[in-house]
C-alpha positions in Angstrom: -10.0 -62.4 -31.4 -9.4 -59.4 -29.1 -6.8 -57.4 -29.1 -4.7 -56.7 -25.9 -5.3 -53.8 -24.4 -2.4 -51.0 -24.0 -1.4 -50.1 -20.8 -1.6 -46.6 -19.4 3.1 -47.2 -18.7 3.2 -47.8 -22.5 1.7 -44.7 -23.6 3.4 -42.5 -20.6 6.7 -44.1 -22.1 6.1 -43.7 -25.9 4.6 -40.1 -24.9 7.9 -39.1 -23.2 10.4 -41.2 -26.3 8.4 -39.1 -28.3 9.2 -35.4 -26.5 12.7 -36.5 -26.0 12.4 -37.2 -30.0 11.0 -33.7 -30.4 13.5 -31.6 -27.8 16.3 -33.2 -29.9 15.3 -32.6 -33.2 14.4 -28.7 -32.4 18.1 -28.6 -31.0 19.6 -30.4 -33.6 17.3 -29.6 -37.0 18.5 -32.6 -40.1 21.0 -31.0 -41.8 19.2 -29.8 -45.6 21.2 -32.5 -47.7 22.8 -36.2 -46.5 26.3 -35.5 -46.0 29.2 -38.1 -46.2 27.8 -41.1 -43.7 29.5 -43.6 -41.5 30.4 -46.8 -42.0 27.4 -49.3 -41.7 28.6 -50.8 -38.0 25.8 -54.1 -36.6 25.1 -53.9 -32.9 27.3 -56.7 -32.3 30.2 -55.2 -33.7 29.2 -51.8 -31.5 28.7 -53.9 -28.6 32.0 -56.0 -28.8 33.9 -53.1 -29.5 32.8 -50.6 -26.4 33.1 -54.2 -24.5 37.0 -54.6 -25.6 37.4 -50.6 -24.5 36.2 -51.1 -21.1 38.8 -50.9 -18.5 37.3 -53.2 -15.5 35.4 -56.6 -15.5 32.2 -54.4 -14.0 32.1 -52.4 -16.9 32.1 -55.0 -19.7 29.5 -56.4 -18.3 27.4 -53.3 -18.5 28.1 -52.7 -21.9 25.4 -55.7 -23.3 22.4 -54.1 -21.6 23.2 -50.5 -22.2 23.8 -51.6 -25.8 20.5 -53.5 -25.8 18.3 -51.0 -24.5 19.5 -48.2 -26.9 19.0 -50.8 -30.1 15.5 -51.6 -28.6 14.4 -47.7 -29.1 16.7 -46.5 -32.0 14.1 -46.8 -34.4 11.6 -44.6 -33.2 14.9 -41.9 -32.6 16.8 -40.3 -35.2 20.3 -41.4 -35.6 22.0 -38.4 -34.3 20.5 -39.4 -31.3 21.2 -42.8 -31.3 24.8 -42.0 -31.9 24.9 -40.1 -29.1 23.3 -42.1 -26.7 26.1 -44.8 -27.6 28.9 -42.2 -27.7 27.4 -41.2 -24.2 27.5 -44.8 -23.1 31.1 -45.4 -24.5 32.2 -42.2 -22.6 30.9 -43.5 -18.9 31.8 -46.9 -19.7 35.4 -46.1 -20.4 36.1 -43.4 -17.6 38.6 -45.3 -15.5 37.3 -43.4 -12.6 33.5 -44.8 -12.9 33.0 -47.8 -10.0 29.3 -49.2 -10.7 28.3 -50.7 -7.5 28.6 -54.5 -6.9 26.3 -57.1 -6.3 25.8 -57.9 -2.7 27.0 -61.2 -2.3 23.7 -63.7 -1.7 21.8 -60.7 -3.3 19.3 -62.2 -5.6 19.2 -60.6 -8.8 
């Protein structure tokens, strides 16, 4: 049995995760001991919450692939990061001023 070969898009991506890994961590060093932590949250409970906080119809929708992409790569990213990647997502998602563009009508998706 062979195994499947790794495309030269997978390693450009894991090679850039892994900088943006690196730029964050020199920024934002682990702190020396584990402080007091959050509550344990699932990404269901993340994802129906930020859904219940959007303002518009166009934004709840955007909230389960935003949500899905950031639990697809949060374990290769420290959770600082992952936090604030979702506090970043929350904080467009909720700005009453932020109109994502519509689907054409007859578009295909």
């Amino acid at each position: 049995m062979t195994k499947p070969a790794i495309s030269l898009g997978a390693i450009q991506e894991a090679l850039l995760l892994h900088a943006e890994v690196k730029t964050f961590l020199e920024r934002w060093p682990a702190p020396p001991r584990q402080e007091d932590c959050l509550p344990q949250i699932s990404w269901e409970q993340l994802e129906r919450q930020i859904a219940d906080l959007a303002p518009t119809p166009a934004t709840r929708e955007m909230v389960g692939p935003l949500i899905s992409a950031t639990r697809k790569q949060a374990r290769f990213k420290p959770a600082e990061l992952v936090m604030r990647e979702i506090l970043c997502i929350a904080g467009v998602l909720m700005d009453e001023g932020f109109d994502p563009p519509q689907p054409r009508e007859g578009a295909m998706s």
